[in-house]
Backbone as CSV, one residue per row, in Angstrom:
resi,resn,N_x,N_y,N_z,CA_x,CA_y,CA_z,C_x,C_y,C_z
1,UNK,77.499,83.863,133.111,78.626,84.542,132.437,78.462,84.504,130.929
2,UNK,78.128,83.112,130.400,78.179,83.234,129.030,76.719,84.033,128.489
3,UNK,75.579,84.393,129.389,75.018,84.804,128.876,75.296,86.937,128.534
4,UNK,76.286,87.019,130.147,76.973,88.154,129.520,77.559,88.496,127.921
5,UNK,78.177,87.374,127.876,79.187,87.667,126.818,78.748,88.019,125.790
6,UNK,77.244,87.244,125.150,76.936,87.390,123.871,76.738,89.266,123.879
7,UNK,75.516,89.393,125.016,75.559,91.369,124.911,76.315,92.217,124.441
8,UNK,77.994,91.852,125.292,78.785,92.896,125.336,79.599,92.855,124.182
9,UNK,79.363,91.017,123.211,80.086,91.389,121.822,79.287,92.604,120.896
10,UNK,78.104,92.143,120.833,76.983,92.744,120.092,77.192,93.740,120.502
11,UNK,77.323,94.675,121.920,78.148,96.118,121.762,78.918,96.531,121.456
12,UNK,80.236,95.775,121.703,81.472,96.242,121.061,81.228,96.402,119.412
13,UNK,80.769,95.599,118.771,80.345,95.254,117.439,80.022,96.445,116.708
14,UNK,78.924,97.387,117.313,77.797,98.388,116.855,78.913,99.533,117.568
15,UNK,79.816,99.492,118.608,80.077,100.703,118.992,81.321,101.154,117.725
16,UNK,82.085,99.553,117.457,82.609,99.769,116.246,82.169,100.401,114.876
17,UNK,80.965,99.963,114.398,80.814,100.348,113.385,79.727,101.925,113.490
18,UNK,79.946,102.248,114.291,79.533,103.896,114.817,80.462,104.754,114.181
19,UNK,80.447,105.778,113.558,81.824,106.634,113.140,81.043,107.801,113.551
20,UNK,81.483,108.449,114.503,81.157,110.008,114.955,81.660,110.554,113.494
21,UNK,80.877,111.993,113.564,80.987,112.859,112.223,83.249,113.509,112.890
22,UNK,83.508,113.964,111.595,84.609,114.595,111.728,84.165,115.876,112.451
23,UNK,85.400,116.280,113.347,85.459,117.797,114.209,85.433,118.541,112.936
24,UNK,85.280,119.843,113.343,85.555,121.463,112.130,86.685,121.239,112.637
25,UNK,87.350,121.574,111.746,88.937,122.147,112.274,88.690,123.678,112.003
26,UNK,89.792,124.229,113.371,89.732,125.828,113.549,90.392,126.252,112.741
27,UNK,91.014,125.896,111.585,91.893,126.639,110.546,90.748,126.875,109.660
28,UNK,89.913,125.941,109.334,88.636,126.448,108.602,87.152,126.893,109.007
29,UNK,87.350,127.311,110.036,85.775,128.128,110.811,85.993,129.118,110.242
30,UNK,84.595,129.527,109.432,84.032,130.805,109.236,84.496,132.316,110.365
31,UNK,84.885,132.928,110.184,85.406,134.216,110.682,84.267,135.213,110.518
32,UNK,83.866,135.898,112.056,83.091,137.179,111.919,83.537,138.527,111.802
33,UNK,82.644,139.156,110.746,82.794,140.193,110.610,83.875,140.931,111.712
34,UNK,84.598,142.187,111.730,84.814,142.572,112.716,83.727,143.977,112.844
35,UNK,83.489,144.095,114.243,82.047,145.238,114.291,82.627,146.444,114.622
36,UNK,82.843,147.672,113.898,83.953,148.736,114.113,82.523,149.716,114.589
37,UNK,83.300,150.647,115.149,82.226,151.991,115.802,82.343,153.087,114.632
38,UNK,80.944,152.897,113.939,80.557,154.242,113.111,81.181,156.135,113.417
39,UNK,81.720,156.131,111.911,82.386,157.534,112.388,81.497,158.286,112.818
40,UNK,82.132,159.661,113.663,81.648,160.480,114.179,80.688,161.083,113.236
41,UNK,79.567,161.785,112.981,78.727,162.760,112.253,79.249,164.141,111.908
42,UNK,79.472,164.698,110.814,79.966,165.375,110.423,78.569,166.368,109.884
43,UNK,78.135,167.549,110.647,77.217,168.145,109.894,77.471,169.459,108.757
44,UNK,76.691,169.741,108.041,77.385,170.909,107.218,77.527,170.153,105.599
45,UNK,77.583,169.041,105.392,77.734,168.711,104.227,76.710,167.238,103.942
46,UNK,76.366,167.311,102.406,75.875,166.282,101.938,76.881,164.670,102.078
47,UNK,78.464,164.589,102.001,78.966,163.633,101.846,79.379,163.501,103.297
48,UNK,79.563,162.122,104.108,80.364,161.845,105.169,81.130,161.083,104.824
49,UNK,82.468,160.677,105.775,83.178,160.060,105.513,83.039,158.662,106.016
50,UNK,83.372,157.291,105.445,82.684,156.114,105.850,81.744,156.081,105.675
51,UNK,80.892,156.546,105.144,79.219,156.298,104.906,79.309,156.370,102.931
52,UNK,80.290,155.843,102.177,80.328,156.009,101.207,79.646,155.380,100.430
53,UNK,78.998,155.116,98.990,78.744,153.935,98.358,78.665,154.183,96.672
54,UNK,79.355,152.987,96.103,79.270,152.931,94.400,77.835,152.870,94.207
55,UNK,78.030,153.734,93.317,77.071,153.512,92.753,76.853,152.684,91.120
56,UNK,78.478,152.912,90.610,77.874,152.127,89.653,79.403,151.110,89.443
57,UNK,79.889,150.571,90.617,80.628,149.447,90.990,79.939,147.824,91.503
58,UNK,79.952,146.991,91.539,79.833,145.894,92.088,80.363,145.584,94.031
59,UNK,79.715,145.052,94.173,80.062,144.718,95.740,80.642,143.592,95.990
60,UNK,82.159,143.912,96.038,83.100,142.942,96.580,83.868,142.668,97.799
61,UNK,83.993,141.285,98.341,84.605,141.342,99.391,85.804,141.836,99.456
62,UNK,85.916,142.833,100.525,86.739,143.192,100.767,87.382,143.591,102.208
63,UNK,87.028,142.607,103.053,86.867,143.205,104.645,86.440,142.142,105.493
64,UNK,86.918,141.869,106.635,87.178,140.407,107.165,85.857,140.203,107.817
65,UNK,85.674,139.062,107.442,84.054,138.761,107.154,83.112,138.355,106.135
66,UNK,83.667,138.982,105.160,82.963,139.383,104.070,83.249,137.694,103.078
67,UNK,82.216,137.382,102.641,82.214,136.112,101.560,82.424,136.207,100.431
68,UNK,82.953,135.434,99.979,83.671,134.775,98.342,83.193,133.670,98.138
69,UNK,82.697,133.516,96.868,82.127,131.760,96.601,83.423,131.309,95.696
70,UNK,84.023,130.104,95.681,85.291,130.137,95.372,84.092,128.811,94.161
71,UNK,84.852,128.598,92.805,84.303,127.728,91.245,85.582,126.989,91.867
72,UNK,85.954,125.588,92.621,86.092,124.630,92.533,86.239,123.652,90.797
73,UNK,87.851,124.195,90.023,88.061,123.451,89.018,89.121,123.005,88.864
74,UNK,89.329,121.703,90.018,91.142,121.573,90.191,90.878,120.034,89.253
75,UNK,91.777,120.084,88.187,91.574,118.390,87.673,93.738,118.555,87.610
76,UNK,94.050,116.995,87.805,95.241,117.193,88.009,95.851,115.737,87.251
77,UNK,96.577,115.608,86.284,97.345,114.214,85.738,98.589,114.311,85.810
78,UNK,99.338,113.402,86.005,100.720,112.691,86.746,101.044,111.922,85.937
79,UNK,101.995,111.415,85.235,102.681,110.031,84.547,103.884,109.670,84.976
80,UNK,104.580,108.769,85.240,105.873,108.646,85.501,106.654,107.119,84.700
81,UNK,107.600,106.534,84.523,107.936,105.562,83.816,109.551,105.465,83.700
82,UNK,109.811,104.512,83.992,111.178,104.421,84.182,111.477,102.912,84.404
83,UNK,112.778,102.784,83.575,113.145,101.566,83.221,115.262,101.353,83.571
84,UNK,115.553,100.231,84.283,116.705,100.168,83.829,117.283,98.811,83.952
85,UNK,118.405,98.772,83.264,119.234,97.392,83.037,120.306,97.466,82.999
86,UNK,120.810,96.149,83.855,122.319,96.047,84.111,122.633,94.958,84.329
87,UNK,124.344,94.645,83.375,124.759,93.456,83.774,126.204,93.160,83.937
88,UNK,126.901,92.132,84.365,128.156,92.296,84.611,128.318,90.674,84.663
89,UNK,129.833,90.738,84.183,130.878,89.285,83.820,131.606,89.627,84.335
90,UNK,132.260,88.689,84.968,134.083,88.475,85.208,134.416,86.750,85.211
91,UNK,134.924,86.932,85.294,136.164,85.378,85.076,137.652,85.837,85.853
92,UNK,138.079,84.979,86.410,139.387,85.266,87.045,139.974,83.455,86.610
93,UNK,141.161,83.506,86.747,141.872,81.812,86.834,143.204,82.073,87.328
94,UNK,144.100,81.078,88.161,144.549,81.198,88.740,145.749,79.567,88.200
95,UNK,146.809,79.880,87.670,147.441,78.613,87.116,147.817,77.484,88.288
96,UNK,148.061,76.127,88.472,148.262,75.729,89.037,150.153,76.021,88.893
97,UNK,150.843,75.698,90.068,152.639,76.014,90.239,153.064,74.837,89.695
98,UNK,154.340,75.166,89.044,154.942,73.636,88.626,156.037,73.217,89.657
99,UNK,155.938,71.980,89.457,157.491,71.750,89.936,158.730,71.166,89.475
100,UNK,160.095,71.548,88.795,160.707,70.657,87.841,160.118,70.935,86.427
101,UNK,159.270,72.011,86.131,158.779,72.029,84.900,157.522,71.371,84.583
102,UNK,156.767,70.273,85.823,156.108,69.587,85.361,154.508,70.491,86.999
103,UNK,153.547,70.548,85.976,152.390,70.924,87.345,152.287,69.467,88.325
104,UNK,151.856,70.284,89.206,151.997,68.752,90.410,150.112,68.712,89.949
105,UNK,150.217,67.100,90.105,148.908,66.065,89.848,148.750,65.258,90.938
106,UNK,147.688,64.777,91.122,146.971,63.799,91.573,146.341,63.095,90.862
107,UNK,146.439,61.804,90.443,145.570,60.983,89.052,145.953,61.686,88.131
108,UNK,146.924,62.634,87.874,146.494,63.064,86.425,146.044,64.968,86.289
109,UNK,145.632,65.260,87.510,144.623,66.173,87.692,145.051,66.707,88.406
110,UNK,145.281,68.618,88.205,146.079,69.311,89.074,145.121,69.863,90.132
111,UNK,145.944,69.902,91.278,145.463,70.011,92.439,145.531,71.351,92.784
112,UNK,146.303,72.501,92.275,146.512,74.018,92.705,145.883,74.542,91.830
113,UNK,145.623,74.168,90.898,145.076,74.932,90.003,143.092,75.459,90.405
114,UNK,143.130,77.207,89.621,141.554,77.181,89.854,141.231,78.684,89.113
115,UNK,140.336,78.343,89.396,139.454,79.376,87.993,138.012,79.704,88.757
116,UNK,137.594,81.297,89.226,136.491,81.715,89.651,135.416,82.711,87.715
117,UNK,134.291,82.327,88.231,133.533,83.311,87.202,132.149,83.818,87.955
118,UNK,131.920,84.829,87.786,130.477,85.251,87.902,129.763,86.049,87.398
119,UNK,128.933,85.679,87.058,127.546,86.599,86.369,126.338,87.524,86.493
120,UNK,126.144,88.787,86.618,124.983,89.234,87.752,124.229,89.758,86.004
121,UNK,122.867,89.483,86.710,122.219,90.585,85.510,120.975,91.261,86.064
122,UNK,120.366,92.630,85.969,119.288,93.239,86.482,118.625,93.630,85.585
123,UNK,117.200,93.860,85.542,116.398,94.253,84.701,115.118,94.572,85.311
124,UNK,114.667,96.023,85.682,113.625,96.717,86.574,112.637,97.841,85.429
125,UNK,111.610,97.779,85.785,110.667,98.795,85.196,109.717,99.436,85.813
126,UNK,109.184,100.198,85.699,108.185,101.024,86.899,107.670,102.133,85.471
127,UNK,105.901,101.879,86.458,105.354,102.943,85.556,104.091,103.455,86.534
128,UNK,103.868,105.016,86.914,102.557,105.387,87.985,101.690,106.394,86.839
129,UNK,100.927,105.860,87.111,99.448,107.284,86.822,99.100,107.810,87.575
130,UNK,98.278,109.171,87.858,97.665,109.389,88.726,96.560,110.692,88.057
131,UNK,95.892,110.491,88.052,94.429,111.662,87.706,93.490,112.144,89.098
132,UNK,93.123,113.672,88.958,92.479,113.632,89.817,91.426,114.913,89.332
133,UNK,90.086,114.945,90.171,89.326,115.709,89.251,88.013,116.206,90.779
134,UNK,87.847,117.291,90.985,87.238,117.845,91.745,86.341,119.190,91.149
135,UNK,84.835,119.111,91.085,84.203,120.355,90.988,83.247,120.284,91.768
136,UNK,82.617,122.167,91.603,81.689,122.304,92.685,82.568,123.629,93.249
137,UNK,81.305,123.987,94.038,81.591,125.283,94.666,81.185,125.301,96.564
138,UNK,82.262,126.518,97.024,82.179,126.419,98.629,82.500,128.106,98.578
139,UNK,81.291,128.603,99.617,81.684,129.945,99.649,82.478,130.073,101.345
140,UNK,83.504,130.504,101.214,84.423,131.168,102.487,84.396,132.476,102.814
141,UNK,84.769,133.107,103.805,85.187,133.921,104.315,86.644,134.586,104.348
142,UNK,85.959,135.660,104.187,87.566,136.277,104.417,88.535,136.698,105.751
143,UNK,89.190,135.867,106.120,89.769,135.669,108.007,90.971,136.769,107.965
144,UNK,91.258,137.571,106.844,92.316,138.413,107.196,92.952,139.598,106.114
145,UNK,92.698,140.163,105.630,93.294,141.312,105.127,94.840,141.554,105.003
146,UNK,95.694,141.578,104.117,97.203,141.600,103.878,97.040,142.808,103.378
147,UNK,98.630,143.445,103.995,98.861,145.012,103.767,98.838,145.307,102.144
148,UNK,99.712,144.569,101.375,98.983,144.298,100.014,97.494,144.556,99.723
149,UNK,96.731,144.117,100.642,95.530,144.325,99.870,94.777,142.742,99.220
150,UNK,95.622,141.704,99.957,95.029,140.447,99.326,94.296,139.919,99.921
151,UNK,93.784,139.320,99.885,92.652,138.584,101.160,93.198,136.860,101.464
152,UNK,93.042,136.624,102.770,93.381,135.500,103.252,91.847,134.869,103.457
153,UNK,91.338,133.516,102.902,89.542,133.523,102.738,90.129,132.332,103.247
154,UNK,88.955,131.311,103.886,88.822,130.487,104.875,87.603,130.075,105.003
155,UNK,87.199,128.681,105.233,85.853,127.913,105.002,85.291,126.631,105.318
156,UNK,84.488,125.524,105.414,84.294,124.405,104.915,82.553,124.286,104.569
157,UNK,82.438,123.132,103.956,81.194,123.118,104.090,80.385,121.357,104.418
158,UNK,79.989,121.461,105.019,79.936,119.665,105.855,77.988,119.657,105.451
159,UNK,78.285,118.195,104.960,76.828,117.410,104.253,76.792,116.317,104.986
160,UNK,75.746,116.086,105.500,75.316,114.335,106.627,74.659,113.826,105.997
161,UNK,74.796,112.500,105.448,74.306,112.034,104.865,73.562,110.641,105.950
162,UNK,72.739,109.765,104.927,72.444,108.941,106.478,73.270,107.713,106.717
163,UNK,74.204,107.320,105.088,75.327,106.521,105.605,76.494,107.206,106.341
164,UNK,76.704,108.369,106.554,77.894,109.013,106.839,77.785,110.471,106.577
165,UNK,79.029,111.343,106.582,79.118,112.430,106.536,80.110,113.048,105.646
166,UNK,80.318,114.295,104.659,81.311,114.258,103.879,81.249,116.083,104.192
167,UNK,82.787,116.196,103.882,83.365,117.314,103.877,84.256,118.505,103.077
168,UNK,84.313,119.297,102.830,85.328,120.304,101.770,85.453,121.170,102.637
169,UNK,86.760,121.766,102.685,87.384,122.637,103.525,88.125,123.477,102.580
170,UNK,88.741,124.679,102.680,89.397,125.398,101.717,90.017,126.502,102.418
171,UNK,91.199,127.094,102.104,91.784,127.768,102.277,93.018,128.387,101.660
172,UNK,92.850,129.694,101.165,94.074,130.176,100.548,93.881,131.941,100.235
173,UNK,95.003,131.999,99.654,94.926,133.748,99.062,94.061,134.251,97.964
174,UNK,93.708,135.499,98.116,92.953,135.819,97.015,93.316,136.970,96.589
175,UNK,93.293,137.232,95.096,93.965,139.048,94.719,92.605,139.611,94.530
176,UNK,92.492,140.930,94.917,91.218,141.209,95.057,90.857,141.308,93.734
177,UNK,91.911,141.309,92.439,91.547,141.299,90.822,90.980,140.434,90.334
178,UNK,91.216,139.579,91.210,90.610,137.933,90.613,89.247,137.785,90.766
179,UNK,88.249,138.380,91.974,87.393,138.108,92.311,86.135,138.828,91.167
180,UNK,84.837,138.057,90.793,84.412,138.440,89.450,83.422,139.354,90.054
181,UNK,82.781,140.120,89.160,81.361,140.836,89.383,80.743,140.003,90.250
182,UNK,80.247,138.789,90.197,79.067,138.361,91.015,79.801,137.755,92.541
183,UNK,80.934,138.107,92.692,81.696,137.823,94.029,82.210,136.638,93.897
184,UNK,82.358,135.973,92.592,83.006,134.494,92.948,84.770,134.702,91.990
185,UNK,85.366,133.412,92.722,86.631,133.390,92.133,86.857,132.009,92.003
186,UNK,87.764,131.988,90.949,88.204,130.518,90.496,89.468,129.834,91.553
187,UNK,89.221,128.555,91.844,89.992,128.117,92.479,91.620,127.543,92.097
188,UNK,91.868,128.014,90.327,92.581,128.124,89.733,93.417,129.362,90.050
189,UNK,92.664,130.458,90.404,93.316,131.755,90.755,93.912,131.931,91.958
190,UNK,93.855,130.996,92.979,94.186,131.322,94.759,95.286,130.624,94.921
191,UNK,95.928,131.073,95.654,97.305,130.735,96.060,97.058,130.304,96.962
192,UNK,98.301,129.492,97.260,98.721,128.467,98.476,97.051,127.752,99.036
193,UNK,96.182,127.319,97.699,95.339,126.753,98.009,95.634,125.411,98.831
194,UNK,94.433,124.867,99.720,94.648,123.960,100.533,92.798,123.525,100.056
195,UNK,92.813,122.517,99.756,91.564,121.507,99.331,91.715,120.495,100.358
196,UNK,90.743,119.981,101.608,90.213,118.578,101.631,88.976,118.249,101.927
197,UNK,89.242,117.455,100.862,87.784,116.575,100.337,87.715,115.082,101.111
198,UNK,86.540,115.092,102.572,86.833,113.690,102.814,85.511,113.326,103.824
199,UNK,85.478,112.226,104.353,84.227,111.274,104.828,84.274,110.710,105.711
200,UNK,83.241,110.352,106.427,83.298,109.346,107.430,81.784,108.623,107.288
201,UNK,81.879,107.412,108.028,80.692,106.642,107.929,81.189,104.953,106.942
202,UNK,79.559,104.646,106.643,79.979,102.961,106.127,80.558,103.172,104.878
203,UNK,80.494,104.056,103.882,80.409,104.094,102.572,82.053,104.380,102.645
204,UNK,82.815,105.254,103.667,83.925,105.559,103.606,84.902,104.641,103.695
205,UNK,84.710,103.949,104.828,84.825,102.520,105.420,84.972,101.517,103.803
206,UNK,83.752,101.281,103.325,83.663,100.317,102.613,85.123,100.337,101.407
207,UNK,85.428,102.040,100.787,86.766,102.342,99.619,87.496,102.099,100.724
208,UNK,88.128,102.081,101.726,89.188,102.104,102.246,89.523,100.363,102.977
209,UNK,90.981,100.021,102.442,91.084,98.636,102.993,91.439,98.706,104.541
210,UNK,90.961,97.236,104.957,91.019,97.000,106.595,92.825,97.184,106.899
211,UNK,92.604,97.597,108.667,94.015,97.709,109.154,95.075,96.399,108.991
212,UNK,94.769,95.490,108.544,95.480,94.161,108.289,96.060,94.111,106.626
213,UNK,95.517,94.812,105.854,95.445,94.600,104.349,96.726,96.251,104.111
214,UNK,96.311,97.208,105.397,97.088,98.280,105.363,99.085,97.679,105.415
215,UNK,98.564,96.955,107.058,99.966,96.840,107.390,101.024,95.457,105.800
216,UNK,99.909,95.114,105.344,101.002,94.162,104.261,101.480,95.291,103.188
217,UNK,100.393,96.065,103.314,100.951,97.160,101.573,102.117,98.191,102.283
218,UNK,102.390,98.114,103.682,103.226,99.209,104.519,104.929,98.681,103.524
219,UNK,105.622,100.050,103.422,106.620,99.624,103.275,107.424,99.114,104.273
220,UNK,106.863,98.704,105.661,107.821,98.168,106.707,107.760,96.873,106.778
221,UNK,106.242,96.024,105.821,106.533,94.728,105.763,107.658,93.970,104.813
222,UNK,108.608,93.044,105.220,109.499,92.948,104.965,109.492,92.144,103.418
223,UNK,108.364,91.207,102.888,108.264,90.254,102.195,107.633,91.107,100.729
């Protein structure tokens, strides 16, 4: 038996520190073209219809399928700071009763008599930073066409590395004004952008604290 045991730690061990790569998520799979049936042939003339082309325009996406390289330049700073203070007195007293004109004593020392006071004082401060800074480029697809005329583009792009695996995903609107001569657009320009940037493997593991170090920083631990 005990020679079982040592094996099956040493597996559990390695099956732990295994991290399968992250799934694609289907909100960001590349979208194909859609394949439409060429218009009919029209003979009798030099021009057809659908068979058009600039000649002295640029070639932009414009048609589901079609790619955009999106310039990745999101940098983002946060400050916050806040301070407050508070304090409070009271005193109350309460006379002792006489009797005959005279307070009733014991030794000397009145016995009804009494007097409450209390004192509270608070004093709190709080201050957060937060910076954040992402470049680099990911070319997407365009998954949908708006009656507008805007494009809905959609993407990721996944790197394996041999400690692990890392990822960028993207998704958002595009005005077809925004998009430049050479087909790229700034990620400053897209709406309802959606960025994630993230990892798996030892290296990921290593920035991120263990599930024990999680549950003390939880706001549900009580201390």
């Amino acid at each position: 038996m005990k020679r079982l045991f040592l094996p099956l730690v040493l597996l559990g061990l390695s099956a732990c520190s295994m991290n399968p790569p992250a799934k694609p998520d289907p909100e960001f799979v590349a979208i194909r073209p859609i394949v439409s049936m060429p218009p009919p042939a029209e003979d009798g003339s030099l021009y057809q219809a659908g068979y058009g082309m600039s000649l002295f325009s640029d070639r932009k996406a414009m048609q589901v399928g079609d790619l955009i390289t999106v310039i990745l330049q999101e940098r983002t700073q946060a400050s916050k700071s806040n301070s407050a203070q508070s304090s409070k007195q009271s005193t109350a007293e309460l006379p002792g009763p006489t009797l005959m004109g005279r307070p009733i004593t014991v030794n000397g020392v009145e016995v009804f008599s009494a007097s409450l006071g209390s004192q509270s004082d608070f004093n709190g401060s709080g201050k957060a930073q937060q910076s954040n800074s992402l470049t680099g480029q990911i070319t997407v697809t365009v998954s949908e066409v708006l009656p507008n005329g805007n494009l809905i583009v959609q993407g990721e792009k996944r790197l394996s590395l041999t400690e692990g695996s890392e990822h960028i995903r993207f998704a958002g609107i595009v005005r077809p004004e925004d998009v430049r001569s050479d087909n790229t657009v700034l990620s400053s320009n897209v709406a309802n952008a959606q960025i994630i940037y993230g990892g798996t493997g030892s290296l990921a593991n290593a920035s991120s604290p263990g599930w024990l170090t999680r549950i003390f920083n939880s706001p549900w631990w009580p201390f």
